[in-house]
Backbone bond lengths (Angstrom), bond angles and torsions (degrees), N, CA, C in turn:
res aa  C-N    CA-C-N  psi(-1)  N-CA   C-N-CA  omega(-1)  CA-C   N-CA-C  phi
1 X - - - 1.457 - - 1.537 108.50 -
2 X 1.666 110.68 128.47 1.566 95.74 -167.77 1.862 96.61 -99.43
3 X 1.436 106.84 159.24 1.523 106.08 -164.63 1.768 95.25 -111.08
4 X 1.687 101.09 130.82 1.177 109.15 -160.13 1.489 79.67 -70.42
5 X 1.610 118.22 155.31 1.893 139.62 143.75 1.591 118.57 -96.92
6 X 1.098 79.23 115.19 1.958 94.06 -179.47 1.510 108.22 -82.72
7 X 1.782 113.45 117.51 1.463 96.41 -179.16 1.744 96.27 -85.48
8 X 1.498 80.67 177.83 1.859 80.26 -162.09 1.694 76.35 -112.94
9 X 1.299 111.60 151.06 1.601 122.31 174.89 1.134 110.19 -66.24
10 X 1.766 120.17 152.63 1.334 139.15 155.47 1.294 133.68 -59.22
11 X 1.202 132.87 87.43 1.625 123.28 -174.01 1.103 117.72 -93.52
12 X 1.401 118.22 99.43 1.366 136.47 -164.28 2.039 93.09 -76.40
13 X 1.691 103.35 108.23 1.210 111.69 159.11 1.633 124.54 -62.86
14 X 1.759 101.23 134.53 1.585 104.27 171.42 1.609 115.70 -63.50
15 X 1.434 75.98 139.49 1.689 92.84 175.06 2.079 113.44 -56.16
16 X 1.027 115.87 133.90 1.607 121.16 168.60 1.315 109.16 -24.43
17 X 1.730 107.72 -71.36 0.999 119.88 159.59 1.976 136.21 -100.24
18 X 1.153 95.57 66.01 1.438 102.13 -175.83 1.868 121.74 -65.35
19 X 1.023 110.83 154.31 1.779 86.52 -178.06 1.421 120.06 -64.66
20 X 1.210 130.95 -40.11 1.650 132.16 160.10 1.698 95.91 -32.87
21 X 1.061 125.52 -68.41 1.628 125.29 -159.02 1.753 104.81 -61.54
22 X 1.790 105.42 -41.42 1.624 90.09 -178.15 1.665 129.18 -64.87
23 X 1.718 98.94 -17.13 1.227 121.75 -175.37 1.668 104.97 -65.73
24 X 1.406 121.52 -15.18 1.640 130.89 179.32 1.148 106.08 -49.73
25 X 1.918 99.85 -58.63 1.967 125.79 -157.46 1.416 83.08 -86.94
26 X 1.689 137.90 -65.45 1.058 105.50 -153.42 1.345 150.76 -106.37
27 X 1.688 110.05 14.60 1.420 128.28 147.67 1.640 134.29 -43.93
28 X 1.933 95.26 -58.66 1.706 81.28 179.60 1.793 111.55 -67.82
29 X 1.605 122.80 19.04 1.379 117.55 -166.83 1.726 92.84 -89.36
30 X 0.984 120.65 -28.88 1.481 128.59 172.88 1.835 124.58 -135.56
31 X 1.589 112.61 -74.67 1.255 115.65 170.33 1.723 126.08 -38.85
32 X 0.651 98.18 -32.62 1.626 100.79 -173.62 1.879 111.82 -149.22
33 X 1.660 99.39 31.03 1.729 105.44 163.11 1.631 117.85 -31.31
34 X 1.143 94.69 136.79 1.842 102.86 157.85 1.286 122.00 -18.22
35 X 1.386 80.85 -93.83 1.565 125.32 -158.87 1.829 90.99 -66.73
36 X 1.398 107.77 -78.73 1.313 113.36 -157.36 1.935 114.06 -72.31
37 X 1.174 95.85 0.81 1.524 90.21 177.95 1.459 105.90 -140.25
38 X 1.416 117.41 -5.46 1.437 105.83 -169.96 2.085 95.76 -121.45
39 X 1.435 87.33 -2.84 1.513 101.64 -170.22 1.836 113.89 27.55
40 X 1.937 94.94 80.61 1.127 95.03 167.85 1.668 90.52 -114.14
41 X 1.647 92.44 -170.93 1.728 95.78 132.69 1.668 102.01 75.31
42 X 1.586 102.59 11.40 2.082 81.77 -154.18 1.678 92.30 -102.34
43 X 1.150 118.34 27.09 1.963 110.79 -178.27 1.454 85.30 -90.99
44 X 1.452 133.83 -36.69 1.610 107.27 -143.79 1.589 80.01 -103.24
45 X 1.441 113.90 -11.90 1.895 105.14 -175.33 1.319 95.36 -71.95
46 X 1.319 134.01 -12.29 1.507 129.47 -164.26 1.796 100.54 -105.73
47 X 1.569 111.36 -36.98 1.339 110.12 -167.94 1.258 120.20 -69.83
48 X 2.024 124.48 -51.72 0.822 141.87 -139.44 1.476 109.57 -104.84
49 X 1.675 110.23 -1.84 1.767 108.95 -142.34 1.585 85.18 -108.62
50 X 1.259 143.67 43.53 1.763 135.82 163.00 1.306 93.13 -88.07
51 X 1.232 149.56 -31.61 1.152 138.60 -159.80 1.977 113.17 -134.69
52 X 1.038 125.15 116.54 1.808 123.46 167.97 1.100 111.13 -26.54
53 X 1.486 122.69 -69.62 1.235 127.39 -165.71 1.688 131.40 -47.86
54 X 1.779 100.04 -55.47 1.367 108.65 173.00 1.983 107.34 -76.70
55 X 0.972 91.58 0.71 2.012 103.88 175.63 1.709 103.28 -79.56
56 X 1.661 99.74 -57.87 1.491 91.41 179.09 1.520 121.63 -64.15
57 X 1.305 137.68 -13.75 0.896 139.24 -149.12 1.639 107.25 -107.01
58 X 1.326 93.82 -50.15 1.949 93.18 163.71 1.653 110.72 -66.28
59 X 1.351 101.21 -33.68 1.856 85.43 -179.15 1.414 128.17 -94.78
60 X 1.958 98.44 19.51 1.501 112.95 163.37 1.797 108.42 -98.29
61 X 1.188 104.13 -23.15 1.226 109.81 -171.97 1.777 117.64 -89.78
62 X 1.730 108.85 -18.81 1.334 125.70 156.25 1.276 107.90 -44.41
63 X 1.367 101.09 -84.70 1.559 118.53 -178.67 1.280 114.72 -39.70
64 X 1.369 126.49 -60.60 1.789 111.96 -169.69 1.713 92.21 -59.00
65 X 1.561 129.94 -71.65 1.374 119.80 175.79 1.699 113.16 -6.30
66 X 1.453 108.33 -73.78 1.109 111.45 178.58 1.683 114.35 -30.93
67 X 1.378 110.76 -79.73 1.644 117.37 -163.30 1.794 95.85 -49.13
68 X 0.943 78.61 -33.31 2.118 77.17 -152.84 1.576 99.02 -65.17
69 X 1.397 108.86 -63.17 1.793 104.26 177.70 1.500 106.98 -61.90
70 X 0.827 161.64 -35.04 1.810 156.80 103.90 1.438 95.74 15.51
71 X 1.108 131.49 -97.53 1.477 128.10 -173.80 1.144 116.80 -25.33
72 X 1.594 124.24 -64.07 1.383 152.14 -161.14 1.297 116.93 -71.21
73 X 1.349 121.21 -34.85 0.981 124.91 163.14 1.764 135.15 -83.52
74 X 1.537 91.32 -33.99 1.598 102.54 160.15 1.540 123.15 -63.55
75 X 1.449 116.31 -27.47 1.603 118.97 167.10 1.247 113.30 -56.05
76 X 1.800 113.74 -57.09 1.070 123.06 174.92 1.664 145.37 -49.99
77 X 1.608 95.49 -15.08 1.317 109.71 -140.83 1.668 87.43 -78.24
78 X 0.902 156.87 13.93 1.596 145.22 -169.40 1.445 108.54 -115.40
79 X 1.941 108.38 -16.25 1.554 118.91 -169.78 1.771 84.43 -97.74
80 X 0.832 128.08 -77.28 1.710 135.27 -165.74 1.127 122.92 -40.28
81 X 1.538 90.82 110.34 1.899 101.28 -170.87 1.213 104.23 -66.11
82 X 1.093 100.67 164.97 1.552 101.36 -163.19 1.923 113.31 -82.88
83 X 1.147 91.03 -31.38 1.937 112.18 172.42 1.370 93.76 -40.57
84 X 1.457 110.54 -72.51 1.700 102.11 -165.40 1.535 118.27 -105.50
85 X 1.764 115.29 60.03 1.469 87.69 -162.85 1.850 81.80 -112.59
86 X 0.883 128.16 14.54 1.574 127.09 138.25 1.129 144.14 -50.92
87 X 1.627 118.46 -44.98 1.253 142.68 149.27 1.604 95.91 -46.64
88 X 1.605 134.32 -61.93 1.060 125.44 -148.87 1.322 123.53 -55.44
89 X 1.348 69.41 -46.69 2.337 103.97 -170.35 1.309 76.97 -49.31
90 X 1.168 126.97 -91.58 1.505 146.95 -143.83 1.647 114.65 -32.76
91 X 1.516 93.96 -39.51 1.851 127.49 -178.18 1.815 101.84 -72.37
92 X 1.021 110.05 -58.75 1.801 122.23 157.77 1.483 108.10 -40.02
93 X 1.694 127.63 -89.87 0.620 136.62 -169.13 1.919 125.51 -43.37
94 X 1.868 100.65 -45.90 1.468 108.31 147.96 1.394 139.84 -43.74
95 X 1.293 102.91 -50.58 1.724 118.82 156.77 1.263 104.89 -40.14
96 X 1.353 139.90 -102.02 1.029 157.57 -169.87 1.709 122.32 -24.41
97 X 1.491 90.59 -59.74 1.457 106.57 163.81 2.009 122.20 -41.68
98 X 1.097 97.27 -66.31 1.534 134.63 163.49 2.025 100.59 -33.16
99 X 1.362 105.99 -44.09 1.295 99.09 -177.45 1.661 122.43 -101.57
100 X 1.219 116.83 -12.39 1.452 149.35 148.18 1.672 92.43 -48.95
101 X 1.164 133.70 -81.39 1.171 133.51 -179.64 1.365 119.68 -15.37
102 X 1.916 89.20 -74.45 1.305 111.36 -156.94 1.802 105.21 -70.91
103 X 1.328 115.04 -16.88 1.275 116.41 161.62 1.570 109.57 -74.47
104 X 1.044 139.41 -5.63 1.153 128.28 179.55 1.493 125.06 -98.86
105 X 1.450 83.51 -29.55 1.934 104.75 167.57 1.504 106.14 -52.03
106 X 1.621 107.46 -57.43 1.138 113.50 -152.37 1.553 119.11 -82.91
107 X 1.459 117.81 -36.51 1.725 145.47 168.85 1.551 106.03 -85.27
108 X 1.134 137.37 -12.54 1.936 134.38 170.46 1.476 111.87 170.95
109 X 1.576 84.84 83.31 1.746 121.27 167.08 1.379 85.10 -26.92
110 X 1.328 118.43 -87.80 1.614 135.52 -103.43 1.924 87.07 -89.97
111 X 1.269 124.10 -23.81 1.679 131.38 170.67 1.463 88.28 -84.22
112 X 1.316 155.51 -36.77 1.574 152.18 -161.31 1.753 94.95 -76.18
113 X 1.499 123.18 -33.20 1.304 131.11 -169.02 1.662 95.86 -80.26
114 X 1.125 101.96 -51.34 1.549 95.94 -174.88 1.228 134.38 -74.52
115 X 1.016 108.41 -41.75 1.676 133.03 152.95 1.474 141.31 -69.33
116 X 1.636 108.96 -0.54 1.208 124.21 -158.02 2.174 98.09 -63.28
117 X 1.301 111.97 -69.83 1.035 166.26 133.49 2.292 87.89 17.39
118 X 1.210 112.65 -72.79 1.196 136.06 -173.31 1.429 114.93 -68.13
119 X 1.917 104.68 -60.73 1.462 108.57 170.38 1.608 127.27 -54.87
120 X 2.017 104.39 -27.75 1.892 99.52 168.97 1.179 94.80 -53.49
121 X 1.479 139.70 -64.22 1.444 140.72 -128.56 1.485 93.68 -72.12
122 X 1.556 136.65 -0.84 1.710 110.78 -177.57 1.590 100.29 -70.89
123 X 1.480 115.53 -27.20 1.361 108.03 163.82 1.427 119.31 -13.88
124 X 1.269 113.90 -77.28 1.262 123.38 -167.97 1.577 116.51 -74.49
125 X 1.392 93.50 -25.70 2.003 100.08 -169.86 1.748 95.96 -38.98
126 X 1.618 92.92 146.14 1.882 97.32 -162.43 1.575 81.99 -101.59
127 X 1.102 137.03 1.23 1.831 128.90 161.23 1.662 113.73 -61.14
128 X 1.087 86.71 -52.89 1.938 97.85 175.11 1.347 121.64 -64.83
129 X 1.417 125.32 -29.30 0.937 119.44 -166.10 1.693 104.57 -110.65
130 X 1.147 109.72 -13.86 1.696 132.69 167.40 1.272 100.46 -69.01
131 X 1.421 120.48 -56.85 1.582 108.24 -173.60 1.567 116.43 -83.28
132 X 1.723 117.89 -8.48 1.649 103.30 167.10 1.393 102.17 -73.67
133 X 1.183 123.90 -32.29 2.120 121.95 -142.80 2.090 83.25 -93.76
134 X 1.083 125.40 -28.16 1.564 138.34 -170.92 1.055 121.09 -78.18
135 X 1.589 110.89 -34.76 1.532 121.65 -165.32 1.521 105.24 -145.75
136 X 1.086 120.29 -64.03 1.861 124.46 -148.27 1.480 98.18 -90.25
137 X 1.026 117.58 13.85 1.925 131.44 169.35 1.660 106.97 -102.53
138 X 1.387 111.81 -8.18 1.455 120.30 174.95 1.251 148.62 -133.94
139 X 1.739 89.39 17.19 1.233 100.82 -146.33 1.414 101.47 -163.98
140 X 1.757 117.81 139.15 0.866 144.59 -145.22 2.095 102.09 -68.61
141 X 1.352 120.61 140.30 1.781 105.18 -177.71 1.652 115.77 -53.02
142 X 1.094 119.22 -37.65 1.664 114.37 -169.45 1.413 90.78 -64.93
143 X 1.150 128.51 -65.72 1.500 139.33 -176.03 1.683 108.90 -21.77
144 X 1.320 88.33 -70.72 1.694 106.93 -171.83 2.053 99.07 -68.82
145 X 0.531 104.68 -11.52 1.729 105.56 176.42 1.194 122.20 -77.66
146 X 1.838 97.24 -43.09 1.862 105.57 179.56 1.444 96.04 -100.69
147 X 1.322 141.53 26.35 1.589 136.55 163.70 1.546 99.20 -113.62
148 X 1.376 128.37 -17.92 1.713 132.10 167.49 1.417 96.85 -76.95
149 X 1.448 111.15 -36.78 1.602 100.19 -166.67 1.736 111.58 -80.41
150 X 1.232 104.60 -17.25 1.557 123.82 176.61 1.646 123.61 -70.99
151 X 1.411 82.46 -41.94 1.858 92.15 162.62 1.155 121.67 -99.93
152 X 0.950 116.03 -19.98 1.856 129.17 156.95 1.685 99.92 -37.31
153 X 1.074 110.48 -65.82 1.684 134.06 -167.20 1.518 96.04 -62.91
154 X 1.263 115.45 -75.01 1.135 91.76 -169.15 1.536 146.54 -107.14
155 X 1.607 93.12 33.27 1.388 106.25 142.46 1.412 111.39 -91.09
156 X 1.017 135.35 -29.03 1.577 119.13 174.26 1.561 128.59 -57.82
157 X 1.813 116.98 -20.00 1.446 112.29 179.21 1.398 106.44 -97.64
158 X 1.610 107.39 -0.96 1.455 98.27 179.05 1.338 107.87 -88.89
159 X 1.469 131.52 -28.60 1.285 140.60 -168.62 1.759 109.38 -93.25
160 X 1.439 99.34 -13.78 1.627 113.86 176.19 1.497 95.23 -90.18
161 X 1.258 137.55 -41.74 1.110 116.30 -175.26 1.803 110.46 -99.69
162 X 1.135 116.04 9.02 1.260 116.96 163.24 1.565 116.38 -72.15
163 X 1.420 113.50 -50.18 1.356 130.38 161.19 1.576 122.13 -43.13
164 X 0.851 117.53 -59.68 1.720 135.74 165.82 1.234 108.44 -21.57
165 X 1.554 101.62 -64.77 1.404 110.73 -175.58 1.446 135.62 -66.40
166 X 1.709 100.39 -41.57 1.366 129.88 133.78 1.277 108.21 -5.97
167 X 1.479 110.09 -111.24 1.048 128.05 -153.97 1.678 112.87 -68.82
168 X 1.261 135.91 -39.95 1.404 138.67 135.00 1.759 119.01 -11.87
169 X 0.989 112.63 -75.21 1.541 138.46 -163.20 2.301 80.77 -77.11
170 X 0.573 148.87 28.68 1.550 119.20 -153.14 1.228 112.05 -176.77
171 X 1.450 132.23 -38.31 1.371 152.14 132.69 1.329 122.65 -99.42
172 X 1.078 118.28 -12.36 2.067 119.05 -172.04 1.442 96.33 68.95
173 X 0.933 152.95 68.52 1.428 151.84 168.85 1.894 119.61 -171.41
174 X 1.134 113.92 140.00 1.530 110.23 169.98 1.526 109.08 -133.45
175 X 1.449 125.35 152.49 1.664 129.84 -128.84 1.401 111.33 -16.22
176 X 1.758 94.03 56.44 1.766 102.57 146.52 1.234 101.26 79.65
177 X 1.569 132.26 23.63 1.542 140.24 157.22 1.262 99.38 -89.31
178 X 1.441 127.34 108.89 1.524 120.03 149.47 1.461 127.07 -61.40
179 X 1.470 93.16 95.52 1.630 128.96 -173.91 1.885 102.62 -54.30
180 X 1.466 116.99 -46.54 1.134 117.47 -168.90 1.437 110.41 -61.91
181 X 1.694 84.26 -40.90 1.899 98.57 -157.40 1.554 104.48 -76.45
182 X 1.381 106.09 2.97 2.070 81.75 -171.22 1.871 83.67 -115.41
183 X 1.504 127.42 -5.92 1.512 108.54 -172.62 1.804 88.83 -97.33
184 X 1.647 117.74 6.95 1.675 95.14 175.40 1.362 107.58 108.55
185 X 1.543 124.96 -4.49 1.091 128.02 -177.03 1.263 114.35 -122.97
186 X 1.127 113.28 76.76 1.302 121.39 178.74 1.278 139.76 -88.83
187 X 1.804 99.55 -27.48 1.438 135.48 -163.74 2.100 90.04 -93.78
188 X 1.147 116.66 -19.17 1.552 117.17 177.38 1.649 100.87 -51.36
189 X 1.230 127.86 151.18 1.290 143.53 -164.26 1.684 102.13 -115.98
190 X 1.357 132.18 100.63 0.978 141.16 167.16 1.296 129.24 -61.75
191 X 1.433 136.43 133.12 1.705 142.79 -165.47 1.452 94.80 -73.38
192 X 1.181 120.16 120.30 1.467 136.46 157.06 1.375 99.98 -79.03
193 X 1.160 141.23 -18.29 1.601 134.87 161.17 1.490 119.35 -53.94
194 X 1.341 104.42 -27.71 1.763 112.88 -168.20 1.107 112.12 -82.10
195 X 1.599 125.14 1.26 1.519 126.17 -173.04 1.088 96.54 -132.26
196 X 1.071 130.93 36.26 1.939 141.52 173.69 1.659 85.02 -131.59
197 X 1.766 98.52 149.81 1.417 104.47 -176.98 1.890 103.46 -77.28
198 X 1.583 123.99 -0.67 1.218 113.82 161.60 1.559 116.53 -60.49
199 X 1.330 117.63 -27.56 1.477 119.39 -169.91 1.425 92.95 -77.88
200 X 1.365 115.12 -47.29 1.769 119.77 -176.05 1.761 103.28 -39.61
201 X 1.747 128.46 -62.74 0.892 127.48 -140.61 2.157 82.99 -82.06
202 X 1.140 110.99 -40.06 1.574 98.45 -178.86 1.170 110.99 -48.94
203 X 1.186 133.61 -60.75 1.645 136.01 -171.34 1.810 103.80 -56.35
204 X 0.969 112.77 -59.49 1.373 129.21 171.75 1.512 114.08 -20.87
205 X 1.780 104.27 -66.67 1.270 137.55 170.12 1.657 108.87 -40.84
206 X 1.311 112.87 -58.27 1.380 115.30 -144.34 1.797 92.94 -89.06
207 X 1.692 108.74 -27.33 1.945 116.07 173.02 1.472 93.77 -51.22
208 X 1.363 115.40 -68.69 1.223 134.05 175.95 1.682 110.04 -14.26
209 X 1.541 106.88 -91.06 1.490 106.61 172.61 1.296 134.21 -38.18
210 X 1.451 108.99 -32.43 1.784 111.22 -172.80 1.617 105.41 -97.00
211 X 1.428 108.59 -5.26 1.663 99.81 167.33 1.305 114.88 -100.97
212 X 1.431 117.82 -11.94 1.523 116.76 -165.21 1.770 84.64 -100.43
213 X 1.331 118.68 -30.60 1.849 107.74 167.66 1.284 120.69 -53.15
214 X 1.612 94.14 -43.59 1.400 89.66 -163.64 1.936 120.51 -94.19
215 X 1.171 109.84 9.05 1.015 137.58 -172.25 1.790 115.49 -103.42
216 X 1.482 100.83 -34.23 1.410 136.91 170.95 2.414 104.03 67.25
217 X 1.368 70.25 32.80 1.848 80.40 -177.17 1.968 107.49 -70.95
218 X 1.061 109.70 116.62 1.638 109.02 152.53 1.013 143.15 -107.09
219 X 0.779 119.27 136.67 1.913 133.19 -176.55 1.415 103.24 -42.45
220 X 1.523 116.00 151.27 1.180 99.76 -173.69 1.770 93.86 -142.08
């Protein structure tokens, strides 16, 4: 009697970067932005952005937040009842935050002074806590890592180039190079509007319009 052999199927593993996976990082960079299309996130795009420097630094510290509570929570996600997995995030996300800090105290006092104040509040930032309850509650850790790293990103060029303008338009200078003064223009008269959060919401405004044009997204 001959004994039938069962082949067992091929499971063709996803690519690292497969196109489904790049679509994580590179949607919220335009199609489906934060800030400008999902309108989160916009207190610290308004608070922090007079200056590059303290700009780059919250929107390095977004982003790792991002991946890491993304990670942390996607490991978790099969133990966490569902009753309290708000409390959890929040408990994660606090952690994390808390150590972002305490690295900042300890590696750049003088950005820890300025920023102290801003960095508690990622607590609350509704990006972070939108993308655990949205995504990393359903979804596999690599997954949820490059969709933290996706909104990581692109809230950071919106709040990087909010700053830019800021601080350009507002002092003549960007991380504190006087831009005017070394091309000869020194005697140019800088907007004292651009360092009031009215200048914040114009720049804001106008990112706003040319991504939601060019994107052709409407409010609904």
């Amino acid at each position: 009697m001959s004994a039938e052999t069962l082949e067992k199927p091929i499971v063709k593993k996803e690519a690292i970067f497969s196109k489904r996976r790049k679509k994580f990082v590179i949607d919220p960079l335009s199609d489906d932005n934060p800030i400008t299309i999902q309108v989160l996130g916009i207190c610290s795009a308004l608070a922090v952005t007079t200056q590059m420097k303290p700009t780059m630094v919250m929107a390095i510290s977004v982003t790792m937040v991002l991946i890491l509570s993304n990670l942390v929570i996607s490991l978790m996600r099969n133990i966490i009842p569902s009753r309290v997995r708000i409390i959890v995030q929040l408990a994660v996300v606090a952690t994390l935050v808390t150590l972002v800090n305490e690295v900042l105290k300890a590696y750049a006092f003088d950005m820890y002074k300025e920023l102290s104040v801003f960095i508690g509040l990622i607590i609350t930032n509704c990006i972070v806590m939108g993308r655990l309850e949205a995504f990393a509650l359903g979804n596999k850790p690599y997954d949820s890592m490059l969709d933290g790293l996706g909104s990581g990103l692109g809230y950071s060029w919106i709040i990087l180039t909010v700053a830019f303008f800021r601080e350009l338009l507002g002092s003549g200078k960007v991380f504190g190079y006087p831009v005017f003064e070394a091309i000869g223009m020194d005697n140019l008269a800088t907007n004292g509007l651009m360092v009031s959060p009215v200048g914040a919401f114009m720049v804001l405004g106008f990112i706003i319009w040319v991504q939601r044009t060019k994107t052709g997204y409407v409010e609904h």
